[in-house]
C-alpha positions in Angstrom: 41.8 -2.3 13.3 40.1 -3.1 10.3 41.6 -4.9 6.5 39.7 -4.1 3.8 41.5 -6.1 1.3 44.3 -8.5 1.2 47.9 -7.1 1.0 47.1 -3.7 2.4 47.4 -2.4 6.0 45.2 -2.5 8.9 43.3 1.1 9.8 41.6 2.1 12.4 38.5 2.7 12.1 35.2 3.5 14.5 32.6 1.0 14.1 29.5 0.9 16.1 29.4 -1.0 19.1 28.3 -4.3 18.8 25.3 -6.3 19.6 25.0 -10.0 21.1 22.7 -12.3 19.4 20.9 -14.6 20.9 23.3 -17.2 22.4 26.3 -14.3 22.2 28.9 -12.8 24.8 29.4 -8.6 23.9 33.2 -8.5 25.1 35.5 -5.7 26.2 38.6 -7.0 24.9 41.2 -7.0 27.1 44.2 -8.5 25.4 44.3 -10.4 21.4 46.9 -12.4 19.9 48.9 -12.2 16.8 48.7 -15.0 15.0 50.3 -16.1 11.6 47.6 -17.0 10.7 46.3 -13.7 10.7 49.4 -12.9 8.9 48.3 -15.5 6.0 44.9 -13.3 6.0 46.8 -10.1 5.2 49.4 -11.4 2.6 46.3 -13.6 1.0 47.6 -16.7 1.7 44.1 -17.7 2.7 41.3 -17.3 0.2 37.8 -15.2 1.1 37.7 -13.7 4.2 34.6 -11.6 5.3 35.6 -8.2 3.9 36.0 -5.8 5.3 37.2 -7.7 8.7 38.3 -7.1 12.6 41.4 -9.9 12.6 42.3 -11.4 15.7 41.3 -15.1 17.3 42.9 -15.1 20.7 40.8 -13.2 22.5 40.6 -12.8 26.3 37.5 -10.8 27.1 35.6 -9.2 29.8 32.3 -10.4 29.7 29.6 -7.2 29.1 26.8 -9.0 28.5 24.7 -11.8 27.0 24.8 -15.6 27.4 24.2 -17.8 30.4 27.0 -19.9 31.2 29.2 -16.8 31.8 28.2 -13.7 33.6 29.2 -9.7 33.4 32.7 -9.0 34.8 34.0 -12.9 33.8 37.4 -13.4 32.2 36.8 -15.6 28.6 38.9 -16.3 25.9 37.7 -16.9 22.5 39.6 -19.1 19.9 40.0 -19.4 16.0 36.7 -22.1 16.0 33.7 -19.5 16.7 31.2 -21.8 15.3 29.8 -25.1 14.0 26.5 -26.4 12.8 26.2 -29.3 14.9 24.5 -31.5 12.8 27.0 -32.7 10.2 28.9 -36.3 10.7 31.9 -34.7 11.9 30.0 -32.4 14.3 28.6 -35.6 15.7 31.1 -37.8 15.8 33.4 -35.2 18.2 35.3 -34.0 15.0 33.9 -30.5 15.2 37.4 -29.0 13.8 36.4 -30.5 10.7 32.6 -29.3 10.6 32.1 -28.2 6.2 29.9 -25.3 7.8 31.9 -24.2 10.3 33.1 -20.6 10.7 36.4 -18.7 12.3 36.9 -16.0 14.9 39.0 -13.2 12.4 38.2 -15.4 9.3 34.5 -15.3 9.0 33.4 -13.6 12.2 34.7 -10.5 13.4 37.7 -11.0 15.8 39.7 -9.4 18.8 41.7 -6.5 16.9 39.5 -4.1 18.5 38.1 -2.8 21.7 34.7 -4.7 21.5 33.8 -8.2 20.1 30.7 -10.4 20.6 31.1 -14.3 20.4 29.0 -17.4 20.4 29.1 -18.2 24.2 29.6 -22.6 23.1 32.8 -21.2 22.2 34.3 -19.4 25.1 36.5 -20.9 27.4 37.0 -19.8 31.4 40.8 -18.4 31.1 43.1 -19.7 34.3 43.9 -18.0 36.6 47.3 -17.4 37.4 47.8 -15.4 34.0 47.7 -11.8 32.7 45.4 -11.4 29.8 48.5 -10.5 27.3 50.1 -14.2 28.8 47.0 -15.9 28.5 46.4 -14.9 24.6 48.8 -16.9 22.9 47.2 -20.1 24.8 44.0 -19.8 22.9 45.6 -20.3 19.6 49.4 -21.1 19.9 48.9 -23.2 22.8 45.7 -25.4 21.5 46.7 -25.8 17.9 50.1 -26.7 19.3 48.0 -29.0 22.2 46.6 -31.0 19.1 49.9 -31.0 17.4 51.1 -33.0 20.1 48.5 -35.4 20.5 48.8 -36.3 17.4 52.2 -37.0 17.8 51.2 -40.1 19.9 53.5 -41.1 22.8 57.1 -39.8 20.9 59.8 -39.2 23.3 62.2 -38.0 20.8 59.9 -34.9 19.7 61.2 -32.3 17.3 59.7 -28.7 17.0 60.5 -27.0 13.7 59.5 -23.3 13.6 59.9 -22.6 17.2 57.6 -19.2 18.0 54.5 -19.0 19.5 53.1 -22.7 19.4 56.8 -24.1 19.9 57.9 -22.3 22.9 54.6 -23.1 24.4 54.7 -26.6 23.1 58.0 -27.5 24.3 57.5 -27.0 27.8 54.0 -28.9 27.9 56.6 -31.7 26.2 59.0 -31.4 28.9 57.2 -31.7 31.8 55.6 -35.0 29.8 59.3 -36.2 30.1 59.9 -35.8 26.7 63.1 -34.5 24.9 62.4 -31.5 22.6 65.0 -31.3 19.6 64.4 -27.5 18.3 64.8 -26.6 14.5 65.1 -23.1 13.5 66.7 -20.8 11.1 70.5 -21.8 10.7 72.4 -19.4 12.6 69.3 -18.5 14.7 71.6 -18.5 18.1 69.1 -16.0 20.1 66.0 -18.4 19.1 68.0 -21.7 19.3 69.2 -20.2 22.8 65.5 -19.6 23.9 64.5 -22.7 23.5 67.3 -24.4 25.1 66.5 -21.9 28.2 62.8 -23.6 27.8 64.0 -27.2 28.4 65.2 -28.0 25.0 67.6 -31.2 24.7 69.6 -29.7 21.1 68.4 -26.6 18.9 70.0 -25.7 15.7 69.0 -26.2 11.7 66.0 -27.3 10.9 66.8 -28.5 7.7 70.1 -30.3 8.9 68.5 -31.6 11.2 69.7 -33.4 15.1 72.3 -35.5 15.8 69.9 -38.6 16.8 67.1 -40.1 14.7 63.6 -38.8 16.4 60.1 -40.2 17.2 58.2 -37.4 15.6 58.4 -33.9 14.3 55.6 -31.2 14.8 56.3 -28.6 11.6 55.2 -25.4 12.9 57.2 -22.9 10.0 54.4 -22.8 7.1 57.5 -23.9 5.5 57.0 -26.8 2.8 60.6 -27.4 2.6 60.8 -28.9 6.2 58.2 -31.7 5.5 60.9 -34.0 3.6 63.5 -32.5 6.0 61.3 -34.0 8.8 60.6 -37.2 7.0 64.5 -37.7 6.6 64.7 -37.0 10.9 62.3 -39.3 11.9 62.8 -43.3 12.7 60.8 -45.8 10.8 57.1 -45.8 11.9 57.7 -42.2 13.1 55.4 -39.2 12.0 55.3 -35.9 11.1 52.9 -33.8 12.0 52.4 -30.1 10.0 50.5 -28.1 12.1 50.2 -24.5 10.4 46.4 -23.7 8.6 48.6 -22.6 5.4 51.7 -23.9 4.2 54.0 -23.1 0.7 54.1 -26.0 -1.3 56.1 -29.5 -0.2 58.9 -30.3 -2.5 58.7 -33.6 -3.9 60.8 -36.1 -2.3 62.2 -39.8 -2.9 59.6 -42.7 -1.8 62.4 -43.9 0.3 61.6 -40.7 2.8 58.1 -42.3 3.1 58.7 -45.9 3.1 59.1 -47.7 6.3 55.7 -46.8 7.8 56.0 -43.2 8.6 53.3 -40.6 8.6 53.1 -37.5 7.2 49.7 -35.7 8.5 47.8 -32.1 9.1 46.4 -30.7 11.9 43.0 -28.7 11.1 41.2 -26.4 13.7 40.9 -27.7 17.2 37.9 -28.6 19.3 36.2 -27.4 22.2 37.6 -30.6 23.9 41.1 -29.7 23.1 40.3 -26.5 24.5 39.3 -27.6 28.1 42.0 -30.1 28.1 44.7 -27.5 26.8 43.8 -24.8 29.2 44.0 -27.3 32.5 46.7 -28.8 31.3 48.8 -25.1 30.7 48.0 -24.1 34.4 49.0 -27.4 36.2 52.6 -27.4 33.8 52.8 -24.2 34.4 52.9 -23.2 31.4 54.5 -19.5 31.3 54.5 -17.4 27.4 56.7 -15.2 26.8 55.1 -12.3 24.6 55.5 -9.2 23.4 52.7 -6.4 24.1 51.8 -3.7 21.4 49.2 -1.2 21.8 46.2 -1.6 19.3 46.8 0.6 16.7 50.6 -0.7 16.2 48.7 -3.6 14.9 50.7 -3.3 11.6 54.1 -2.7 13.2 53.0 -6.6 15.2 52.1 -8.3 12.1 55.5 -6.8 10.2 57.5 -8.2 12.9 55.8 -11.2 12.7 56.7 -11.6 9.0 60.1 -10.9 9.5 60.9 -13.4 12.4 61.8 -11.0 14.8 59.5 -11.9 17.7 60.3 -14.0 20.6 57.9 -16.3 21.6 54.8 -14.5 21.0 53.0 -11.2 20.8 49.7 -9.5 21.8 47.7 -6.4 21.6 46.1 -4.3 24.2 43.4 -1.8 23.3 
């Protein structure tokens, strides 16, 4: 499923098949992600894309051939990170997420919306066992981004979730079985979603904006909402962060000082690393970790991406060539 420009819809188009360079996987697909953020890429939220593109960065492939590490018939999943320079002072200081060169699976570099893909082998992960493809696609995006998220978040107990799809639902049972309680924002009046994440080991769900009942130890803004940053700022103790974890967000309101004041942190999350990566996907098989996704065929690629907008997934979805 190809764009060829920014606020029009995917088509299918035959391409030739691809080649692996040197250092490069040739994948069958088996199973890609829908991400928002390849909603941003469609609605132009995010500038320049490689035009005309294949979206799609949570890949889980079938090795064909190429590389060394892996071999033909192995199961690999390719994130949003598809390559860095290595050279740079963030490349060698193990802050490859922040690499100036870098380029981005379904960004820059051809993704997962189609029935072939190649990928620079350094950035392919062994998927666990234990999962379908479709359940193990939302990990390679959803689940790391939300992985670093978390991190980030230092050692909170109190942990809210605003937004609470694909990363959320993921992220809030990694939280749990840390021991943490997860306080879910969502839409007001969201009861199905506020009821899903209860189901998932939430301690409260309801408005985002309102906010809980209790003062919390950090807040992980997954809604590219701006709105929620001063929301979350007004939610959290003193000393307490918030952590926005979405690649675009609409603009932040200003707010009073006061919100700021008292040593709390407001901070981004940028890319992940191949670190988070390995850490993630051990971490999301010893939880276990089980995503909830909805499964489209390929070429309802625009029909995912619509519900997407909308807000009426659960948890995540996928495509299957």
């Amino acid at each position: 499923m190809m764009l060829d420009a920014p606020h029009t819809s995917l088509r299918l188009r035959e391409l030739p098949e691809p080649a692996p360079g040197e250092g490069q996987l040739l994948l069958r697909v088996r199973a890609c992600g829908v991400c928002r953020t390849d909603l941003h890429i469609v609605d132009g939220e995010l500038p320049q894309p490689k035009l005309p593109l294949v979206l799609g960065h949570q890949i889980v492939g079938e090795v064909v051939s190429g590389g060394s590490r892996f071999k033909p018939g192995d199961r690999v999943g390719i994130p949003w990170l598809g390559w860095t320079c290595g050279e740079c002072r963030f490349c060698l200081s193990g802050a490859e997420n922040l690499c100036d060169r870098a380029l981005f699976t379904g960004y820059e570099l051809d993704g997962g919306y189609a029935e072939l893909a190649v990928a620079d082998e350094r950035y392919s992960f062994a998927v666990p066992d234990g999962y379908d493809d479709e359940q193990a696609a939302p990990l390679l995006c959803a689940g790391l981004i939300g992985y670093r998220s978390l991190r980030l978040a230092g050692d909170a107990v109190r942990l809210g979730l605003y937004g609470f799809g694909a990363s959320a639902h993921i992220i809030c049972q990694v939280a749990v079985a840390q021991g943490r309680q997860v306080f879910a924002g969502t839409r007001a009046g969201d009861a199905e979603t506020q009821t899903f994440a209860r189901s998932l080991g939430a301690a409260w769900a309801g408005d985002a904006i309102s906010g809980p009942p209790e003062e919390l130890d950090a807040v992980i803004v997954f809604a590219p909402a701006g709105e929620l940053v001063p929301a979350a700022l007004g939610h959290v103790r003193k000393g307490g962060s918030v952590v926005c974890a979405g690649i675009h967000m609409s603009d932040i309101p200003s707010f009073p000082y006061e919100l700021l004041w008292g040593e709390r942190v407001v901070r981004s999350v940028a890319n992940l690393t191949r670190a988070d990566g390995d850490e993630f996907l051990a971490l999301a098989a010893a939880v276990p970790v089980c995503t909830e996704v909805e499964i489209f065929p390929l070429e309802a690629a625009n029909e995912a991406l619509d519900r997407l907008r909308r807000g009426a997934l659960r948890g995540a979805a996928a495509l299957v060539p």
